[in-house]
C-alpha positions as CSV (number, residue, x, y, z in Angstrom):
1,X,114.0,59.5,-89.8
2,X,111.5,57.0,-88.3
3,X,108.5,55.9,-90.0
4,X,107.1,54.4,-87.5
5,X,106.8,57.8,-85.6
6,X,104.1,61.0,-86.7
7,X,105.9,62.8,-89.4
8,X,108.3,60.6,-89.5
9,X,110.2,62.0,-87.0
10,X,112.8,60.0,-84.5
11,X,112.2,60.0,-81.3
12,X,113.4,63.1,-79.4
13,X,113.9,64.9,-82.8
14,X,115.5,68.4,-82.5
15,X,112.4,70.5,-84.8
16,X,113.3,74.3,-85.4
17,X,110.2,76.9,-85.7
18,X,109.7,79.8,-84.2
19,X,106.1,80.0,-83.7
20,X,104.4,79.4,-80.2
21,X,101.5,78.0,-82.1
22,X,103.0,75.5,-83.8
23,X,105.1,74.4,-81.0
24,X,102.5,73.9,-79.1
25,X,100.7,71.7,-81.2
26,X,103.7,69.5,-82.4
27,X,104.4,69.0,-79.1
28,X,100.6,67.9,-78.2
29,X,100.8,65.3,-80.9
30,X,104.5,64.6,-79.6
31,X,105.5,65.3,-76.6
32,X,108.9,63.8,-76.8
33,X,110.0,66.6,-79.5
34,X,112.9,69.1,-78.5
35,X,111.5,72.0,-79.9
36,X,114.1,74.8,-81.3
37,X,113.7,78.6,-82.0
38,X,115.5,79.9,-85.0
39,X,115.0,82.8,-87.1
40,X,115.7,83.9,-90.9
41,X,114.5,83.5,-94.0
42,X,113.0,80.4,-95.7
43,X,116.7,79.2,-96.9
44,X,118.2,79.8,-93.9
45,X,115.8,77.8,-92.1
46,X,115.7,75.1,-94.6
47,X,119.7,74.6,-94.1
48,X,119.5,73.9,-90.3
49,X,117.8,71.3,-91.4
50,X,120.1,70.5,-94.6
51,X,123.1,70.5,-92.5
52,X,122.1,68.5,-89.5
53,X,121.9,71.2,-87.2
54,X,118.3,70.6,-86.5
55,X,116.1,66.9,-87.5
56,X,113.5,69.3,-89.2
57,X,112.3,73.0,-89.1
58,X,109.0,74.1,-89.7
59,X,108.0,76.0,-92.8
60,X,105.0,77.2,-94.9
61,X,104.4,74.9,-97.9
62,X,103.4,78.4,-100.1
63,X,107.4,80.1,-99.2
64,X,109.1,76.3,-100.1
65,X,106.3,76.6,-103.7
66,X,107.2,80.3,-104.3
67,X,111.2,79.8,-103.9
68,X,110.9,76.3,-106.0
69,X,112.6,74.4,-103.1
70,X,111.2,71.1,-103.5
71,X,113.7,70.2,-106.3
72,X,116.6,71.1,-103.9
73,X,115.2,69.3,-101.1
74,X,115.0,65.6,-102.7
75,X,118.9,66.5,-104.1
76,X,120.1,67.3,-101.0
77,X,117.8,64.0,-99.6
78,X,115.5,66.1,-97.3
79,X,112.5,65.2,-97.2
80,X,109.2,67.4,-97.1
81,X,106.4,65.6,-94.9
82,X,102.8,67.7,-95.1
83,X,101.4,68.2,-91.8
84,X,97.4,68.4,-91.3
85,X,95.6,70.9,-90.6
86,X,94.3,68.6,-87.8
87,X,97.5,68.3,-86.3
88,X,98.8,72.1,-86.6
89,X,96.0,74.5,-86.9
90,X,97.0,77.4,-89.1
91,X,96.9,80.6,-87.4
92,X,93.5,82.7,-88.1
93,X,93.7,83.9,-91.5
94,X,96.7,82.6,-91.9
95,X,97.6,83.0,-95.7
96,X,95.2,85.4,-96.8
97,X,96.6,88.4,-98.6
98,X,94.9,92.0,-99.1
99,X,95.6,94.7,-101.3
100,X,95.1,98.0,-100.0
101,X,93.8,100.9,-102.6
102,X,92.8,104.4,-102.3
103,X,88.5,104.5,-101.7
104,X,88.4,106.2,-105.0
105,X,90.3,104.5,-107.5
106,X,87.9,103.1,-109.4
107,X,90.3,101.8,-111.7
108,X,92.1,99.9,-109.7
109,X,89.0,98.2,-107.6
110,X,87.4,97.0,-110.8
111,X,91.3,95.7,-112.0
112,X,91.6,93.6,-108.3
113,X,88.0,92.6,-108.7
114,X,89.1,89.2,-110.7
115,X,91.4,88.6,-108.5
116,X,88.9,88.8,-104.8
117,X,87.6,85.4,-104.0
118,X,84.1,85.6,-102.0
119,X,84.9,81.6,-100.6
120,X,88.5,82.5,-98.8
121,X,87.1,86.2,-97.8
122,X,84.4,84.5,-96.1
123,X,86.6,82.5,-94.3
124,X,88.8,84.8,-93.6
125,X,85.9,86.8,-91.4
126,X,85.0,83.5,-89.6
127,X,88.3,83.0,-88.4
128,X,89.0,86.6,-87.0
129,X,85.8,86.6,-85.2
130,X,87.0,84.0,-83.4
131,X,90.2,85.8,-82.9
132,X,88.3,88.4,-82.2
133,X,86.4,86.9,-79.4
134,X,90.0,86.2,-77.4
135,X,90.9,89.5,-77.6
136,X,92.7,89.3,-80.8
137,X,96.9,88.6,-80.9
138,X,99.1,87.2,-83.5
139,X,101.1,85.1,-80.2
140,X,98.7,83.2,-79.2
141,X,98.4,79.4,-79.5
142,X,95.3,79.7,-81.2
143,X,94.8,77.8,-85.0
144,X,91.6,78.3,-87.2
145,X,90.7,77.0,-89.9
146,X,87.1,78.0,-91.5
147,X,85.7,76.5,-94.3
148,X,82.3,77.4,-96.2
149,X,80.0,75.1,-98.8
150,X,76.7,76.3,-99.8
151,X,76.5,79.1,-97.4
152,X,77.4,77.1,-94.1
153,X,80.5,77.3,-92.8
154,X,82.5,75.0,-90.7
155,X,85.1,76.1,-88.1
156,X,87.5,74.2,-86.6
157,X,89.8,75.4,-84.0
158,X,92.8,74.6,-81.9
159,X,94.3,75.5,-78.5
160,X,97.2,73.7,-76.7
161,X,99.3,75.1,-74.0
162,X,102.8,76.4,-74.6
163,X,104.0,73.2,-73.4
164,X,101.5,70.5,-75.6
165,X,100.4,69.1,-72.3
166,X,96.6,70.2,-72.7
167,X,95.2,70.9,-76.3
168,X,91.7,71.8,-76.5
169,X,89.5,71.5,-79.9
170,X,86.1,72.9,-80.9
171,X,84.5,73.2,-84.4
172,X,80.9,74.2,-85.2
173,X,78.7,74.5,-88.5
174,X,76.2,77.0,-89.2
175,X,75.2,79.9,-91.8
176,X,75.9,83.1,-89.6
177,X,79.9,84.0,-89.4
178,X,78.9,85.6,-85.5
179,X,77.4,82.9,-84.3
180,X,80.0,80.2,-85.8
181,X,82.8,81.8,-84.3
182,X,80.8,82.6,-81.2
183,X,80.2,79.0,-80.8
184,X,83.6,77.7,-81.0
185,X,85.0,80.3,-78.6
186,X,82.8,79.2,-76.2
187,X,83.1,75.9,-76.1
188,X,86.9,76.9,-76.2
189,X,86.5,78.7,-73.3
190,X,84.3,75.6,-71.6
191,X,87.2,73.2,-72.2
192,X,89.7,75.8,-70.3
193,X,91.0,76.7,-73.3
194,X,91.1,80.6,-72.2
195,X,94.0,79.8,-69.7
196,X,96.3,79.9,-72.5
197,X,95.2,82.6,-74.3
């Protein structure tokens, strides 16, 4: 552990994800991190970390709330350290669950009803237009993150090549989901973004 570093992280830290993404923008923030693929489940990950096999490993705040794992992180003196969304985009619609029903149960639209939030579903359509624009991919390097307050809504992407030597950003505001996301993929695609997707 360093403090002085981003995320605290020593220099040269051994960081275990497995997404292209996110290494990719880690490594545009900090270059000097030796990124690490692994693979499993959220404890499995967790313990490369635990152990000492790896300086830190990448994983969704929502698994670590859902399994309760902040309690056994600070006993087993690991420490969780939030990264921003302006650091790591999240991927487009990243987070958002569906629930898929037959077109004519009635019963069971008007029983999800409560549950669909117009906000996140707006959002959710900003940010796969803009996938959308790319040509679409769940391996791409691309992060989005949409926003929306009193019908305008802000997107904010991110784009850094595979090795965090180039990151591009764009982020425009407007009240059309088309033009918002048409608007950040070009200027995307101005910067040279494209290259790497």
């Amino acid at each position: 552990v360093d403090d002085n570093q981003l995320w605290g992280l020593k220099e040269k830290a051994r960081v275990g994800t497995s997404s292209l993404r996110r290494k990719a923008h880690l490594l545009s923030k900090r270059p000097d991190l030796v990124m690490v693929d692994i693979r499993g489940n959220v404890p499995t990950r967790f313990n490369k970390a635990v152990s000492g096999e790896l300086d830190a490993v990448i994983l969704a705040e929502a698994g670590l709330t859902r399994l309760e794992m902040g309690k056994q992180a600070e006993n087993q003196g690991v420490r969780l350290v939030p990264i921003d969304v302006a650091s790591v985009c999240p991927a487009p619609a990243q987070g958002a669950l569906a629930i898929q029903t037959r077109s004519d149960d009635e019963r069971a639209h008007a029983a999800l009803k409560a549950l669909h939030h117009p906000g996140t579903a707006a959002c959710v359509e900003v940010e796969r237009l803009l996938l959308g624009e790319f040509g679409g991919g769940c391996h791409l390097p691309l992060g989005a993150h949409c926003t929306v307050e009193n019908g305008e809504y802000t997107l904010v992407a991110l784009v850094a090549s595979p090795d965090g030597g180039e990151r591009f950003e764009a982020r425009s505001t407007g009240n059309h989901p088309n033009e918002v996301a048409k608007q950040v993929h070009l200027e995307l695609v101005r910067q040279g973004a494209d290259a790497y997707l």
